[in-house]
N, C-alpha and C positions, 0 to 999 in steps of 0.2 A: 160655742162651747165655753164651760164656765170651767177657767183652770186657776187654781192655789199652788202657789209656788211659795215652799219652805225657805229663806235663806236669801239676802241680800247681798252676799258676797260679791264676786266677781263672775261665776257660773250664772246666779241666779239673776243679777244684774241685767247681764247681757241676753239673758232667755226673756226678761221680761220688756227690754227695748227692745225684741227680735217679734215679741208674740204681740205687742200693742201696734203693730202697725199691718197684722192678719188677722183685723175684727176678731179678736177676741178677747172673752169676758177675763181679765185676768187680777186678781188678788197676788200682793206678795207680804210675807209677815215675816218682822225682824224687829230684833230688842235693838238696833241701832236705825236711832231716831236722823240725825244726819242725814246717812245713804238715803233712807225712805224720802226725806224731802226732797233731795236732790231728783229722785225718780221721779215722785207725784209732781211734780212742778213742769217736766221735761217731757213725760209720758203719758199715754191712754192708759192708766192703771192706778187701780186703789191699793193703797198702801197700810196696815196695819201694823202698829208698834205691838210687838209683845211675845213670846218664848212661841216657838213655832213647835215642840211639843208638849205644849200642855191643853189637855183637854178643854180646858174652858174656852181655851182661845180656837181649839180645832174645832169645837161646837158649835160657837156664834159663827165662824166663816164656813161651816159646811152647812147651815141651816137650808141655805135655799138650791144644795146638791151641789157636786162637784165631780166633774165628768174625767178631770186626769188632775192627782195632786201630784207635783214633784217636789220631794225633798233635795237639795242643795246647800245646805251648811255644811261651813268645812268638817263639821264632824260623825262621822257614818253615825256612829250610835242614835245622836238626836237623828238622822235623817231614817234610821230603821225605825228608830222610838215613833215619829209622825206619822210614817207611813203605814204602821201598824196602827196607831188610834184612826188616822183619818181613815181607813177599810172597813176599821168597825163603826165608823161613825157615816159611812153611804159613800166613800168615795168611788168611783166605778175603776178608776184605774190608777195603781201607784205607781211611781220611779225612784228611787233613793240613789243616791252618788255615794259611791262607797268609796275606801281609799287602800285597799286591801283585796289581792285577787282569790285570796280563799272565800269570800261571798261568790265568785263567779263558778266556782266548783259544781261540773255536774251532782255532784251528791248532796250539794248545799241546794239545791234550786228549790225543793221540794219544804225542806224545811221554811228557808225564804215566803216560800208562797204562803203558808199557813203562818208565817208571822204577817201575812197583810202587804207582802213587799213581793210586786206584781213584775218589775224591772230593775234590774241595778244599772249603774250608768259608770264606770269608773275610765276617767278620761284620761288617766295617764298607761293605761291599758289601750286605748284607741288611738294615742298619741304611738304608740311602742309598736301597734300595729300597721302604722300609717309609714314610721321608720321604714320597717324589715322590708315593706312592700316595694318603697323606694330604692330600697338598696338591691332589690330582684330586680329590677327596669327600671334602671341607670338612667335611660336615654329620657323620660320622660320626668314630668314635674307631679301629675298623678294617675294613677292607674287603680280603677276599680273596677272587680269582676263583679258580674249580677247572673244571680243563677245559674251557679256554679263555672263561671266562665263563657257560658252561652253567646252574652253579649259585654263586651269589654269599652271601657269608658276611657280616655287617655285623655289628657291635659299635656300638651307638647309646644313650646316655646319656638316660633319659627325665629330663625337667625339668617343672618346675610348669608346668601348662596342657597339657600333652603328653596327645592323646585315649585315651592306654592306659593311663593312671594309676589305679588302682583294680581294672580289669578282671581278671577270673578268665582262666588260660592256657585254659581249658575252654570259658569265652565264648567269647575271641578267636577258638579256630580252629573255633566254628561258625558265627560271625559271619565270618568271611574265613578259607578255605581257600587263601591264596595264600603265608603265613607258616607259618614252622615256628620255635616259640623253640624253640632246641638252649640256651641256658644262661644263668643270671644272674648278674651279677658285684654283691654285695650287702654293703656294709660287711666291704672287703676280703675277701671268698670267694667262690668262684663255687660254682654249686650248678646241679646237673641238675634242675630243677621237673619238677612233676607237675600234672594239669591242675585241682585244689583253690587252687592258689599263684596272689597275685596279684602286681600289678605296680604298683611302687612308685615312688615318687617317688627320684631319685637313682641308682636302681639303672641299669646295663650291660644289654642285651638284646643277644645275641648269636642272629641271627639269620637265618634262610636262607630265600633267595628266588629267583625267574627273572628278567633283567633288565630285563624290561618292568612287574616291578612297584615296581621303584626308588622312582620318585615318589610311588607310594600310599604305601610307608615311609616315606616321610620327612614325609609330610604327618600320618600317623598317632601318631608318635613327636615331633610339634611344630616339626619343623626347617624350616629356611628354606635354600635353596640360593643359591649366590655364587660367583662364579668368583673365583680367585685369581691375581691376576697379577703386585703387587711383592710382593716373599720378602726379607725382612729376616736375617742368619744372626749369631750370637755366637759368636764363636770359630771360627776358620780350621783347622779338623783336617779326618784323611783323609776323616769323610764329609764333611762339608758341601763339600770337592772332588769327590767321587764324587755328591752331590746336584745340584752344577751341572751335569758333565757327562752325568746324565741327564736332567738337566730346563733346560736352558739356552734350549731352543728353543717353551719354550713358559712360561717365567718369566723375570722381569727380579727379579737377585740384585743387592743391598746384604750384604757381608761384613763382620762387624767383627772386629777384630783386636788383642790389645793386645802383640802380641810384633812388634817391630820388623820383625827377618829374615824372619818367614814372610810381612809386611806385600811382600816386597821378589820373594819367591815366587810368592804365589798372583796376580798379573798373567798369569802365564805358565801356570798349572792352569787359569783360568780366566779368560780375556780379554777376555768380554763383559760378568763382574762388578765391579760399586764396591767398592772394597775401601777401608775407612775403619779407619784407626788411631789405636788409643784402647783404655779397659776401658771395656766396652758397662753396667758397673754407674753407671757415670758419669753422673750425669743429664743434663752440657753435651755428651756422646758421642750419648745416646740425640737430643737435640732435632738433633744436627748429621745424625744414619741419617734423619731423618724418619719416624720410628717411626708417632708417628698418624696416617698417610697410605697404612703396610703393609697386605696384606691376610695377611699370613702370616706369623710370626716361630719362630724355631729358635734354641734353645739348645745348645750343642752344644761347650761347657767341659767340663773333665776334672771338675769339679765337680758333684755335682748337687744340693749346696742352692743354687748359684747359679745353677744353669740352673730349678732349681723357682719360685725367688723372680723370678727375671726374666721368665720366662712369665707369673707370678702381674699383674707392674707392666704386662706386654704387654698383658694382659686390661682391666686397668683403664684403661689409655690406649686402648683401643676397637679393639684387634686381634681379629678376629674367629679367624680362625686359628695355635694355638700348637702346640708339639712339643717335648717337653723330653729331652734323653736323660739318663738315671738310669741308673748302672752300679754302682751300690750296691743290690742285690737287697732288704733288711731295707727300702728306702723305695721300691719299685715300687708294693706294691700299696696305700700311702698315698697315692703321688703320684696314681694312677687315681682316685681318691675327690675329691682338690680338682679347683678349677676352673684345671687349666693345658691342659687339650688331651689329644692323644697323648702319649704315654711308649714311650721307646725305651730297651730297652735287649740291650747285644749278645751277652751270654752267650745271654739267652731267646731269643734267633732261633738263636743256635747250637745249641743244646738242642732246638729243636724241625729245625735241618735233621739232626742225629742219630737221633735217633725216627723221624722218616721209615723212615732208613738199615734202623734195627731192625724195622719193622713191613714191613719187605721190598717194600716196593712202588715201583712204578717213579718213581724221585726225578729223575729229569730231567724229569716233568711234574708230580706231586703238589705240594701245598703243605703246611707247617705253620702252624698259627696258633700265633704262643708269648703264653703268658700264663704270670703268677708261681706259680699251682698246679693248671693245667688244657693239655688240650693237644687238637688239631683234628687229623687223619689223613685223608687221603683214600686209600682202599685198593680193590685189584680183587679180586673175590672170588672164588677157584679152583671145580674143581669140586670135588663133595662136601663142600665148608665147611657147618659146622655152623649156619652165617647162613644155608644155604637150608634148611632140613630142614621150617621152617614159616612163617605169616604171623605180622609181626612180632609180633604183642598174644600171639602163645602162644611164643613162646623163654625166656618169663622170662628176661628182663636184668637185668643186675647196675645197682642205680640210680646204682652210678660212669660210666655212662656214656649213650649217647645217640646212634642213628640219626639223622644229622640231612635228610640227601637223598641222591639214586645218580643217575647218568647212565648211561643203557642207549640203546645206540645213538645214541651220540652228543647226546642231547637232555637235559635236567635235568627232574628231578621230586621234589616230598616224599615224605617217605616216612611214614605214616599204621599203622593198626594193621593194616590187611587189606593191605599190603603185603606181596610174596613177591618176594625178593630171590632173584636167577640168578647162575648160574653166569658171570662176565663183565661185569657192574655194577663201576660204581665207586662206593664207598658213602661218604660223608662220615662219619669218627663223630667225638662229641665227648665226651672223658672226663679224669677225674678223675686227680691224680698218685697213682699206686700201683697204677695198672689196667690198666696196658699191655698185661700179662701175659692180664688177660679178654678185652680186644680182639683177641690173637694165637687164645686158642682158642678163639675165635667165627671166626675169617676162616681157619683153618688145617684 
């Protein structure tokens, strides 16, 4: 697949060390010279100095066809501006990163398409969504519904006294056939187990289930459930305004602030929220939020050793629920290891609503799960995909990856060795970075 990617920023950056290492044809163009070297020296990828909307330059890199352009410059307009010449100029599929939720507006989508701009990607939207979800199921680290809840995905942190500590994967699912571990997140790595591997203390179980078995999870994995109702927030940026307004009518927001002007703003983004001004590192800031009394606290600074460290103090003053966002990639997959909660961060939701885009399958209902070196697909399988040919225990699979459930008529099910997947399933898999490519000729 030949993909052009607009914008060497940090989004684009990180899409293009994520897509050179899944055999793909990939071009990135940017008027900074610097970054591109830094890439092309580092990466499987061609680099092109020069305005990423101007025709001339969309014309010589789309000469030999361009099967998905994404736009990524920090700034929507160039990324609408590209996406529109590179449509007219043969690209088969766009994405633009916008920074504004009025492009995501049902009434806008229409308009959108006929300017040439196929998908929008706006990550502090995905981030804000990634929030609310945590703050619904407390007990876990991620939780994502796939067609329309059918088949439920959970990411759950075993801790000492947890009843699965010890246990062989081989046990568990003869002992209870209602779980399926799709993966372990284990001293920074996730790993696809096999049913020999046990379950350790500390580790991520990344997990899939039907939702009436919710509760047995969480009892088995040691957790305790708690509804969340005051949501404490550090730092007034665009999510934590896209946090309130999806979650305003079912949380009671405390905002802190320590920038005057936006102090003087966010009344008006968010009218039902305390907006307190101050630096939230402050310890007379923190006693005036009433922190020990939150059931929920979000960091959400350009920072994220002070969003790490402030979760860390949230934890200790007896907040049951943290979220930090970390947009420094080298400290995701340490921050997942301490004890701060969720970790957000916005490149890796953008990166997996990309993947989607690539694995071709219908992205106005599919999910991604993003993690720092693994990624979650839900995809429908054509006919004659080499996924039906036989039951799963004889396809020999590549052990980058992992079957994890399929919805077939509507209903969710695991998927087991004597499973024979159809024509028209949708198959949840879960695999490793560099494997995109086995999962395309498996389902193609």
């Amino acid at each position: 697949m030949r993909i052009v990617i607009a914008g060497a920023g940090e989004v684009g950056s990180h899409l293009a060390k994520l897509l050179s290492n899944e055999e793909q044809d990939i071009l990135l163009i940017d008027e900074n010279v610097e970054k591109l070297a830094q890439l092309d020296a580092n990466y499987n990828i061609m680099t092109v100095d020069g305005n990423p909307a101007s025709f001339r330059n969309l014309r010589e890199l789309l000469r030999d066809g361009c099967d998905l352009f994404i736009a990524v410059t920090p700034s929507e307009s160039t990324n609408v501006v590209a996406c529109s010449i590179a449509k007219n100029l043969g690209a088969v599929t766009t994405v633009a990163r916008i920074n504004h939720y009025g492009y995501m507006a049902p009434e806008n989508r229409a308009p959108m398409k006929q300017m040439g701009v196929d998908h929008v990607i706006y990550p502090e939207y995905l981030a804000a969504q990634e929030i609310v979800t945590a703050l619904e199921h407390p007990w876990t680290r991620y939780w994502f519904e796939f067609h329309d809840g059918a088949i439920i995905l959970a990411g759950v942190k075993l801790r000492r006294g947890a009843p699965l500590i010890g246990m062989q994967l081989k046990e568990f699912a003869m002992t209870n056939h209602a779980f399926h571990v799709a993966a372990i997140k284990r001293h920074h790595e996730s790993i696809i187990p096999r049913g020999d591997d046990r379950m350790e203390e500390g580790d991520i179980l990344y997990i899939t289930f039907t939702r009436e078995h919710a509760d047995d999870l969480r009892r088995l994995t040691g957790k305790t459930d708690f509804k969340v109702r005051r949501v404490v927030i550090m730092g007034g940026s665009k999510i934590a305004i896209r946090v309130y307004n999806l979650g305003h009518d079912r949380f009671k927001f405390k905002i802190i602030e320590n920038d005057r002007d936006k102090c003087h703003i966010l009344p008006e983004k968010c009218p039902d929220a305390e907006i307190v001004w101050g630096d939230a590192r402050d310890p007379d800031v923190w006693g005036e939020s009433d922190l020990d009394t939150a059931d929920a606290f979000i960091a959400l600074t350009p920072g994220a050793e002070t969003n790490i460290l402030a979760c860390m103090t949230a934890k200790d003053m007896g907040v049951q629920r943290t979220v930090a966002e970390v947009e420094n990639l080298q400290f995701v997959a340490l921050a997942e290891g301490m004890n701060i909660g969720k970790v957000i961060n916005k490149k890796l939701l953008a990166g997996s609503g990309i993947f989607q885009l690539l694995l071709d399958a219908d992205a106005s209902t599919a999910k991604c799960l993003a993690l720092s070196d693994a990624e979650v697909a839900e995809l429908e399988v054509k006919k004659g995909s080499r996924i039906t040919e036989s039951p799963v225990k004889d396809l020999k699979l590549p052990r980058s990856l992992t079957l994890a459930a399929l919805i077939r008529d509507g209903e969710g099910m695991l998927i087991g060795g004597n499973t024979h997947i159809q024509a028209g399933d949708r198959v949840l898999v879960f695999f490793l970075q560099g494997a995109i490519h086995k999962v395309e000729r498996l389902f193609s």
